[in-house]
MITI-413452 format. One line per 10 residues: number of its first residue (from 1); for each residue x, y, z of N, C-alpha, C. Coordinates in steps of 0.2 Angstrom, whole numbers, plus 5000, padded with zeros to 4 digits. Example, Ala and Ser with C-alpha at 12.3 -4.5 7.8 and 13.67 -1.06 7.14 Angstrom:
1> 5066/4972/5039/5062/4978/5039/5066/4984/5039 | 5064/4989/5035/5068/4995/5036/5064/5000/5039
***
This chain:
1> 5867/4488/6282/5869/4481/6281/5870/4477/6288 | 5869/4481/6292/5869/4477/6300/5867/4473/6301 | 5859/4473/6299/5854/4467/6303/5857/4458/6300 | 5855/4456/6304/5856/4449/6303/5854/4446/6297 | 5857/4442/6291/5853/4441/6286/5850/4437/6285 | 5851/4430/6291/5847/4424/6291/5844/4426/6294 | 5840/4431/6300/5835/4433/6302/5832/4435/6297 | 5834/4442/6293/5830/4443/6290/5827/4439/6282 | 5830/4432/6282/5828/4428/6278/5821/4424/6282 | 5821/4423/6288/5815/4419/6292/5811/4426/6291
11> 5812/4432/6290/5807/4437/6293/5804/4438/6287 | 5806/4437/6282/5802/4439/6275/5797/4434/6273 | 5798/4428/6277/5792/4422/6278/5787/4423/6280 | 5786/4426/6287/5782/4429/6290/5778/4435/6286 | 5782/4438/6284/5778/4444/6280/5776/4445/6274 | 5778/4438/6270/5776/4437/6262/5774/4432/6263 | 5766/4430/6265/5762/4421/6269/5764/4420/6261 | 5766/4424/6253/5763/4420/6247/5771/4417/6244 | 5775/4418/6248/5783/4416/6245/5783/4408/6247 | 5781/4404/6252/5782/4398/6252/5777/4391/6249
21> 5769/4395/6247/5766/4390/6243/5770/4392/6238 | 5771/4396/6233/5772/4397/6229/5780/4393/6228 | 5784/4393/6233/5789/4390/6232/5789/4381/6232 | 5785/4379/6237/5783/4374/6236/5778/4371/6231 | 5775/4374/6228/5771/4371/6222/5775/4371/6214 | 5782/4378/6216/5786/4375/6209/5791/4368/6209 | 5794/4368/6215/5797/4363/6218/5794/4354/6215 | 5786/4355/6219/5785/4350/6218/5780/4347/6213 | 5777/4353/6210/5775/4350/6202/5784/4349/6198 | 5790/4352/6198/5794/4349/6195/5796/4340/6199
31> 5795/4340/6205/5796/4333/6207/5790/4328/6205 | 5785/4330/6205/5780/4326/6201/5780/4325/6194 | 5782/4329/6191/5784/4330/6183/5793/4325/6181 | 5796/4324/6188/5800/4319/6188/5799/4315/6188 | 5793/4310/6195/5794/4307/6195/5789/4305/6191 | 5787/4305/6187/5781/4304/6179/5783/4301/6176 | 5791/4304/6173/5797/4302/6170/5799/4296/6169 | 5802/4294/6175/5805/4289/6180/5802/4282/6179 | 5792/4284/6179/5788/4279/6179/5789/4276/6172 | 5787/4282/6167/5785/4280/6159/5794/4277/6157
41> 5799/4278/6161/5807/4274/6158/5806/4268/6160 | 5803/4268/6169/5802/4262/6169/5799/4256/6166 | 5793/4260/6165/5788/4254/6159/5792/4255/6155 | 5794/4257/6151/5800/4257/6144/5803/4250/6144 | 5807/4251/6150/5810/4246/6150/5809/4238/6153 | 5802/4239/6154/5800/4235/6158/5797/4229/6153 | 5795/4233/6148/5795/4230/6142/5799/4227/6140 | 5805/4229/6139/5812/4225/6136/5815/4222/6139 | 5815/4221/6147/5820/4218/6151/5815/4213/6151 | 5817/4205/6151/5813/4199/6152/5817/4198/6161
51> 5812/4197/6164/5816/4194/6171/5818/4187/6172 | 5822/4184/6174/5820/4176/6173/5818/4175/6183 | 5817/4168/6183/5816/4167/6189/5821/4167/6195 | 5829/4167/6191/5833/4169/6199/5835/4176/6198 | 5834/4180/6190/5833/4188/6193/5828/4192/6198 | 5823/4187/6198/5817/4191/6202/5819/4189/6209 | 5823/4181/6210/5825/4181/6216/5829/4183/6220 | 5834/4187/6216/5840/4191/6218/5837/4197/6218 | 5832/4200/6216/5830/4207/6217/5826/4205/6224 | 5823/4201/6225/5816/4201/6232/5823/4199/6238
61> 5830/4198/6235/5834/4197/6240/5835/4201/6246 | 5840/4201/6252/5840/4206/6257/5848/4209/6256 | 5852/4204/6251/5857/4206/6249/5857/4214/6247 | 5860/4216/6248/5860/4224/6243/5866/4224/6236 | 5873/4217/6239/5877/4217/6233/5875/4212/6228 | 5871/4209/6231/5869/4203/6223/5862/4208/6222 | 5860/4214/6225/5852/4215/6221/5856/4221/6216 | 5862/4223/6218/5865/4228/6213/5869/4224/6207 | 5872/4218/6207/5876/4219/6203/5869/4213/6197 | 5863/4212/6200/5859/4209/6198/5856/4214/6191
71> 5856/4220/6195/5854/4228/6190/5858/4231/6187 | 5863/4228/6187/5867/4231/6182/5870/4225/6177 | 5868/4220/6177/5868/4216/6170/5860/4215/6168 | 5858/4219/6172/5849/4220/6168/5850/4227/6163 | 5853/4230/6166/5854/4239/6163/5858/4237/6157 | 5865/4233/6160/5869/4234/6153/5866/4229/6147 | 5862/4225/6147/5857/4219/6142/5852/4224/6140 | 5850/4229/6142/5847/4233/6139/5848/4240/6138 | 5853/4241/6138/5858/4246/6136/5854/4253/6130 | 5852/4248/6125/5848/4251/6119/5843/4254/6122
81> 5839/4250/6123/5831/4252/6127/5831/4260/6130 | 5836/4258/6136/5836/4260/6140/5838/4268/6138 | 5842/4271/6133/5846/4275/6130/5837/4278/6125 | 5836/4274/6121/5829/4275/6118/5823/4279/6124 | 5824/4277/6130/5819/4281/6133/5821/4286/6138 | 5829/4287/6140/5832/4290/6143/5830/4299/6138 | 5833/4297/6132/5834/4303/6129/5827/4308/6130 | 5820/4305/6128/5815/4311/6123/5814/4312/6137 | 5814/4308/6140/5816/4308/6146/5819/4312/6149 | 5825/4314/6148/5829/4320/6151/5829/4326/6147
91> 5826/4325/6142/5824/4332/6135/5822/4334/6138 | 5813/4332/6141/5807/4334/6146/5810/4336/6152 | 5813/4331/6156/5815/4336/6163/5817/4340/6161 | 5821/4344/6158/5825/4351/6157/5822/4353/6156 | 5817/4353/6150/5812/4358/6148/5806/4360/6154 | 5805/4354/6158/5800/4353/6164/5802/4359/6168 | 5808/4358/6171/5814/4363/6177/5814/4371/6173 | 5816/4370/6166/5817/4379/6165/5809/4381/6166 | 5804/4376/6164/5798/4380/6165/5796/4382/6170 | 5794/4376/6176/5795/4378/6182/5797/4383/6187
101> 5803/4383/6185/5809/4387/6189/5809/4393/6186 | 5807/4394/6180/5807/4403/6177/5799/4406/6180 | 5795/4403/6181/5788/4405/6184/5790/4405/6191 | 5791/4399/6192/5790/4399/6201/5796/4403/6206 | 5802/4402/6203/5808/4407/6207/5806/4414/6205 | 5806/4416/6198/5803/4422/6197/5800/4428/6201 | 5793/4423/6202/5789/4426/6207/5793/4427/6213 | 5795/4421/6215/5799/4420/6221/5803/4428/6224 | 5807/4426/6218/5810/4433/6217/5807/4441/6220 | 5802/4439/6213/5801/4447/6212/5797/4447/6220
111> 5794/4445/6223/5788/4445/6229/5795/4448/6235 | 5800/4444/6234/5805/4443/6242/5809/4451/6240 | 5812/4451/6233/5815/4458/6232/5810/4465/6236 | 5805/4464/6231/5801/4471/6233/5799/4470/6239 | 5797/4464/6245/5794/4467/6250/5801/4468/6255 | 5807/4468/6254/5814/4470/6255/5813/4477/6255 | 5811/4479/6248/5814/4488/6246/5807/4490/6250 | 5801/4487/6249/5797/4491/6253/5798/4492/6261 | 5800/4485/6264/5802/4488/6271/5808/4492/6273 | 5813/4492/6269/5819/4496/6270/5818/4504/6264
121> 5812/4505/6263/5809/4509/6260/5813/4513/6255 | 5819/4510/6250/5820/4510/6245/5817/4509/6239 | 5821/4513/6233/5816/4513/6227/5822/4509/6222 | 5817/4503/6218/5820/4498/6215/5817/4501/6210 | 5819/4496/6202/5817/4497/6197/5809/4496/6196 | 5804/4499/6191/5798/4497/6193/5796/4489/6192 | 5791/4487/6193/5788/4479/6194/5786/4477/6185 | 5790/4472/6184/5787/4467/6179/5789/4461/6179 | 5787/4459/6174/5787/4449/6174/5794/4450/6173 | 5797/4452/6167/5804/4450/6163/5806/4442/6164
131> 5800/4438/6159/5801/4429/6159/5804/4427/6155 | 5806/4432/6152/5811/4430/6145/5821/4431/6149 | 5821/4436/6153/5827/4435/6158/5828/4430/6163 | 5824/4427/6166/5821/4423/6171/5825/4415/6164 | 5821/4416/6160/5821/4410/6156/5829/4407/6154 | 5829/4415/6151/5839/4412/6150/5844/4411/6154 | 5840/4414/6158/5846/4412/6167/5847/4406/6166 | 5840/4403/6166/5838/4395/6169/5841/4391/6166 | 5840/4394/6158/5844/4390/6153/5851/4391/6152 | 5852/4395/6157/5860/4393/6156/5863/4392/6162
141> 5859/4389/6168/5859/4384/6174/5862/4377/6171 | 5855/4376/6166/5855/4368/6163/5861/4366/6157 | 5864/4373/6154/5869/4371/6151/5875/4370/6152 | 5875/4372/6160/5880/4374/6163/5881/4365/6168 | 5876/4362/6168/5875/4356/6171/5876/4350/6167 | 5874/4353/6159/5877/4347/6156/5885/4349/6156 | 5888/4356/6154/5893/4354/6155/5898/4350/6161 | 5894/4350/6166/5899/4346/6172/5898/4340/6170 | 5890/4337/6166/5892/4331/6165/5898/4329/6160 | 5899/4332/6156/5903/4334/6150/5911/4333/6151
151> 5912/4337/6158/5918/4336/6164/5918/4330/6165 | 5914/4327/6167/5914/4318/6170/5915/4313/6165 | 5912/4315/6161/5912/4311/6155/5918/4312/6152 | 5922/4316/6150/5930/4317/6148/5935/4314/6152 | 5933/4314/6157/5939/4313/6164/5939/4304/6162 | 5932/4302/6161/5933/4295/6161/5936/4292/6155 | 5934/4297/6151/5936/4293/6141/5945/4296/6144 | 5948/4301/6146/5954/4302/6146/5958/4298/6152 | 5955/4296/6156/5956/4290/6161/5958/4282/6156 | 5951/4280/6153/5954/4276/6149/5957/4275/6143
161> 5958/4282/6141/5966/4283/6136/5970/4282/6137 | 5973/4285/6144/5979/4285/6147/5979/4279/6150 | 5977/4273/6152/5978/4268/6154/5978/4264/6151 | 5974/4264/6146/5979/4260/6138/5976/4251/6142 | 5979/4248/6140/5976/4238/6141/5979/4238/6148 | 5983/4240/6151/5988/4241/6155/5983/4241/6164 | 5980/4245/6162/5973/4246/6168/5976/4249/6175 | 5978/4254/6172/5980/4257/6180/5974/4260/6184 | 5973/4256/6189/5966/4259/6192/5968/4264/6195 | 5973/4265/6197/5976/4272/6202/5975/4279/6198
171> 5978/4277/6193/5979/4283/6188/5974/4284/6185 | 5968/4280/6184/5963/4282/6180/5958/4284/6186 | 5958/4286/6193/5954/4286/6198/5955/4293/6200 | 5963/4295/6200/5965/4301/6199/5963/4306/6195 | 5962/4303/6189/5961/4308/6183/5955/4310/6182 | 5951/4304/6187/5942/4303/6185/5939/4310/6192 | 5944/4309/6198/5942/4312/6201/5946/4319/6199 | 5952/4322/6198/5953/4331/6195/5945/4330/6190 | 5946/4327/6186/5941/4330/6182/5933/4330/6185 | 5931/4327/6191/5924/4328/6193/5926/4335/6199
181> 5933/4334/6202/5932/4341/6206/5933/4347/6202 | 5937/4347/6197/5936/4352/6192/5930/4356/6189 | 5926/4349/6186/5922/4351/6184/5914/4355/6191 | 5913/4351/6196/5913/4355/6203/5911/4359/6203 | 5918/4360/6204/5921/4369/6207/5919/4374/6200 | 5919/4374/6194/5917/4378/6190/5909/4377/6188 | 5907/4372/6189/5897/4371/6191/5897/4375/6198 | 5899/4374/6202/5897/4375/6209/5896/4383/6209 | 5903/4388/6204/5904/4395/6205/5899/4399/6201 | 5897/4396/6193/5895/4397/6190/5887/4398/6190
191> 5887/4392/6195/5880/4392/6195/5874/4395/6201 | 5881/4399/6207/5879/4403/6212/5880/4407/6208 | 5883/4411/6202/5881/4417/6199/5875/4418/6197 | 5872/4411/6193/5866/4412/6190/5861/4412/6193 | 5860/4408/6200/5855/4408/6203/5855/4416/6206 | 5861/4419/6208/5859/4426/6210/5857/4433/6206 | 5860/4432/6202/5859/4436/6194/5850/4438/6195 | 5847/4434/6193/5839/4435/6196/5836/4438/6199 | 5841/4441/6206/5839/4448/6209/5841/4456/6208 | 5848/4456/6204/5847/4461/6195/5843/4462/6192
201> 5840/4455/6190/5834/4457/6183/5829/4459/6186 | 5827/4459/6193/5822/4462/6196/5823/4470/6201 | 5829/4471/6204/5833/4478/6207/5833/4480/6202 | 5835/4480/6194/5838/4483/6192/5836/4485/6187 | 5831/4478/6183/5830/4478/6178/5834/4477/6172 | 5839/4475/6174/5846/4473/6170/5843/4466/6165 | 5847/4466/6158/5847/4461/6156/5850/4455/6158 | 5847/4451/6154/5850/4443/6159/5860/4444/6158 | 5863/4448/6152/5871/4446/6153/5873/4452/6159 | 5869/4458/6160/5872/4465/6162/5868/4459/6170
211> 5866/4457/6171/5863/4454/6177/5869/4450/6178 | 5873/4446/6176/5878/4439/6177/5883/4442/6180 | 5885/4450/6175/5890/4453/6176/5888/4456/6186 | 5883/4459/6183/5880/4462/6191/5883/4457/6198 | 5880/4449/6195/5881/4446/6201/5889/4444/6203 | 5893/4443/6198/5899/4441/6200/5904/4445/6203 | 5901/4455/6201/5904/4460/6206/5900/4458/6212 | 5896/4457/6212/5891/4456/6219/5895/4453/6225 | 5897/4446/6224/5899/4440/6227/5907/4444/6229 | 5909/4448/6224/5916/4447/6225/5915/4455/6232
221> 5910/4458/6232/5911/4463/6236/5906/4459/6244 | 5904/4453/6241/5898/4452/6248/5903/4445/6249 | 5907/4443/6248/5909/4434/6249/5908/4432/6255 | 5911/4437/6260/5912/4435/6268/5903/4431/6268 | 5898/4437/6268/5892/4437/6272/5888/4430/6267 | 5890/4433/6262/5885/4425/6255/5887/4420/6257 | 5895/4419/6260/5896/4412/6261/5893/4410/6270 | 5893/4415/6272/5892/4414/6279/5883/4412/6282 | 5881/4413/6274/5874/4413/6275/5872/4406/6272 | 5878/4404/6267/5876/4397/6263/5878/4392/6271
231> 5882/4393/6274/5887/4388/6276/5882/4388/6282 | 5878/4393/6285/5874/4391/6292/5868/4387/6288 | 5866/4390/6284/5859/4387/6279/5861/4379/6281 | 5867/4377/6277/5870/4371/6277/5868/4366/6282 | 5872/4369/6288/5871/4367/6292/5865/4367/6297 | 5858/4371/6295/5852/4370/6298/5850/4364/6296 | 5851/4361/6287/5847/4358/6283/5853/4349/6285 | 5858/4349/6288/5861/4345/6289/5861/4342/6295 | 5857/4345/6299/5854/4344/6305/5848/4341/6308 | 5843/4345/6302/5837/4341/6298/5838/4335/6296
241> 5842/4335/6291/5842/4328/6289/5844/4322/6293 | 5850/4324/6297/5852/4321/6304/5846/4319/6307 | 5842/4322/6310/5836/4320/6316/5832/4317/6313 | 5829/4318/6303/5824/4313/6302/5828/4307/6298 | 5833/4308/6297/5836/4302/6296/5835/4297/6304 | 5838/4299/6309/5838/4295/6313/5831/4292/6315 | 5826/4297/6314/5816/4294/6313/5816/4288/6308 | 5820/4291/6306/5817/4284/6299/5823/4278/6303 | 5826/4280/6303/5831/4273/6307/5827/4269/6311 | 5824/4274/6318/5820/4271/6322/5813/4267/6318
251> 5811/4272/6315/5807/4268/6314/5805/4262/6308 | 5812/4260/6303/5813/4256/6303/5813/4249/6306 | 5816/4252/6313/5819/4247/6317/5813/4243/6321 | 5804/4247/6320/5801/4243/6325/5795/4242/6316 | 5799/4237/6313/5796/4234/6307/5796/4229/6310 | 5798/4225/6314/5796/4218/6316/5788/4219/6322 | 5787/4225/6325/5784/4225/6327/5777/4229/6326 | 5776/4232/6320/5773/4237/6316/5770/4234/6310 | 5764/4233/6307/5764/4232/6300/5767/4233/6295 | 5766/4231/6289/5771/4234/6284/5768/4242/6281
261> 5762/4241/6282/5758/4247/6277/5759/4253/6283 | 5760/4252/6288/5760/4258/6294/5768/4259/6294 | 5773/4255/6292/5780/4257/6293/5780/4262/6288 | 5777/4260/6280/5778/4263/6274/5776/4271/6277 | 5771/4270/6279/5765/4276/6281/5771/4281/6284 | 5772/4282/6288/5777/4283/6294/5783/4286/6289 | 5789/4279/6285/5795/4281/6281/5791/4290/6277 | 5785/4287/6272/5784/4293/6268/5782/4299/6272 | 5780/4299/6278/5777/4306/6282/5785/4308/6284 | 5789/4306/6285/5796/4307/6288/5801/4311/6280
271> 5800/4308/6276/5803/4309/6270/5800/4317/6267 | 5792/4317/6268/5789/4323/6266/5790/4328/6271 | 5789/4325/6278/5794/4329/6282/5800/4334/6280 | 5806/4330/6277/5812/4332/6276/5811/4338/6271 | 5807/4337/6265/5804/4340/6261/5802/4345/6262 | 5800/4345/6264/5795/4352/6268/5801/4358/6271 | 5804/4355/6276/5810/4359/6280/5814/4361/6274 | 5817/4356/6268/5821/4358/6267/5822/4365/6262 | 5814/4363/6259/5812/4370/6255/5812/4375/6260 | 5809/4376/6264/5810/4379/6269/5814/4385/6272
281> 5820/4380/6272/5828/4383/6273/5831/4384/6266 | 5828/4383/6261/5833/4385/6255/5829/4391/6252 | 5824/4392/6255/5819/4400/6253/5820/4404/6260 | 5823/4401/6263/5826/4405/6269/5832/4411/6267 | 5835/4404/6264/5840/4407/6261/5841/4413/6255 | 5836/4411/6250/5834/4415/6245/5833/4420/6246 | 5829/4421/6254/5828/4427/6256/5835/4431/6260 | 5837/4428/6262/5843/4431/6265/5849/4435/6261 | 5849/4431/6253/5852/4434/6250/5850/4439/6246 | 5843/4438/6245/5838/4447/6243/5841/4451/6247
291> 5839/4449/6255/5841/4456/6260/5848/4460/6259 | 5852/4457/6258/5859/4458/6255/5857/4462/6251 | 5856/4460/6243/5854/4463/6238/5852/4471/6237 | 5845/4469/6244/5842/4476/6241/5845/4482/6246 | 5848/4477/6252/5851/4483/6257/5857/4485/6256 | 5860/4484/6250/5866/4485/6246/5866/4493/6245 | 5857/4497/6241/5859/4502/6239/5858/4506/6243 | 5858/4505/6249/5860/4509/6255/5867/4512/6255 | 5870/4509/6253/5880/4507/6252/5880/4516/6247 | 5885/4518/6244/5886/4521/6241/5891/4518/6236
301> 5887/4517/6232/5889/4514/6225/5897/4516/6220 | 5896/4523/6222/5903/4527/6217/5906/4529/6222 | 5913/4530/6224/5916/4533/6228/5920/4538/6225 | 5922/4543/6229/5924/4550/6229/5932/4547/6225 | 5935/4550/6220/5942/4549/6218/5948/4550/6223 | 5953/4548/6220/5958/4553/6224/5958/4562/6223 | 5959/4564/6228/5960/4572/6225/5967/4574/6224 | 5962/4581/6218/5970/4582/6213/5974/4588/6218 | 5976/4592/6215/5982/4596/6217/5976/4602/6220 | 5972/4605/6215/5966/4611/6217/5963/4608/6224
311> 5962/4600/6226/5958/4600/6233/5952/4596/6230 | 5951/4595/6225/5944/4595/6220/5946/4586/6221 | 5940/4580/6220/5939/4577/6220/5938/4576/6213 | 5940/4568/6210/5941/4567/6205/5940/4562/6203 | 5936/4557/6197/5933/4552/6196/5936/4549/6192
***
């Protein structure tokens, strides 16, 4: 368990050329399969919202707070519509992600574990798909995320309970936010079980609940190094952002001097940029927490008891 994990998270890149197409092609047929979504909601509603002539000129505005509050008396006037193409619209996203994400992490997986046990010459469970264990993980990712929406949405109906005609913003602001950090903090832990669980069903061959159980001793025997691996992760991908954020600032800034169709050019090469990197570092990551994983069964899993009175160890 020595070597460095974030090293050996860059180093399984190098040695598996097939982990990063493959993570990039699940990634971004799910973000094209989003933004599909997004398009056919907006024709939806494109339909039903009538614009008149000073909504279209508050929208071409440079205002930001009259083009917002211009969109939310269009949203709220179309309330219906909009809930009518929201629904069969986030069905598909979910159903789009567990597809996705059970094919493409999967493999992810299964590629980054074994070539782990192959370099550190360890024998894991033998090689299969197991997409039915992959699936239920995924789907209980997404259940776990409607629940936090579920947390925000209570907080706010329990907010406006207790406030009653009265409108205490203070006390409904308070309530809104325990209930969004609550809910958080139990998506956040939750959800780092099931994305690791995955390396179970492939080490171990464990079923998706003997996997869940696997991950949560996992974290509680690895935390120092899991968390030391997210929070430098963190901060690679915060740095990134940092730099080309500040690209797109800059080059924002030379729109008076640039065409418009070359600034766009530029925004979207800078944007795929961050894209690119960010995947990047979050399979960086993937991999680091594999290395953990498989160099675990290096460890000696059962420890000697205390010894009884004969000198005999005991279990």
């Amino acid at each position: 368990m020595s070597a460095d994990a974030n090293r050996e998270g860059f180093r399984v890149l190098r040695s598996e050329s097939a982990l990063l197409p493959v993570e990039l092609l699940w990634r971004w047929s799910f973000g094209l399969g989003l933004l599909a979504l997004f398009f056919f909601v907006y024709a939806q509603l494109r339909q039903a919202v009538f614009l008149s002539d000073a909504d279209e000129l508050a929208l071409r505005g440079h205002d930001p707070i009259i083009v917002a509050a211009t969109l939310w008396e269009l949203l709220a006037g179309a309330r219906e519509p909009l809930l009518r193409a929201l629904e069969p619209a986030l069905s598909a996203a979910l159903v789009l992600w567990v597809a996705t994400a059970t094919f493409g992490r999967g493999i992810v997986t299964r590629l980054g574990v074994r070539r782990f046990a192959s370099d550190y010459a360890l024998t894991i469970a033998p090689d299969a798909p197991r997409w039915s264990s992959f699936a239920i993980l995924n789907c209980a990712r997404v259940l776990m995320l409607l629940i936090f929406v579920i947390g925000y949405l209570a907080g706010t109906l329990i907010a406006g309970f207790v406030s009653g005609p009265e409108q205490n913003l203070l006390a409904s602001a308070l309530i809104v936010l325990a209930s969004l950090a609550g809910a958080s903090l139990l998506w956040s832990y939750v959800n780092w079980v099931l994305s690791l669980a995955p390396f179970f069903v492939v080490r171990d061959a464990l079923p998706p609940l003997d996997s869940v159980a696997a991950a949560v001793k996992f974290i509680r025997r690895n935390y120092l190094r899991l968390s030391s691996i997210a929070i430098w992760n963190g901060i690679l991908r915060g740095v990134a952002a940092t730099v080309i954020s500040i690209a797109g600032a800059l080059t924002g800034a030379l729109r008076p001097a640039l065409p418009s169709a070359v600034v766009i050019a530029l925004l979207a090469l800078e944007m795929l940029l961050y894209l690119i990197v960010s995947d990047l570092l979050l399979l960086t990551r993937l991999g680091a927490y594999a290395s953990v994983v498989v160099r675990e069964l290096t460890l000696p899993q059962v420890l000697p008891g205390p010894m009884d009175r004969s000198g005999t160890a005991t279990r």
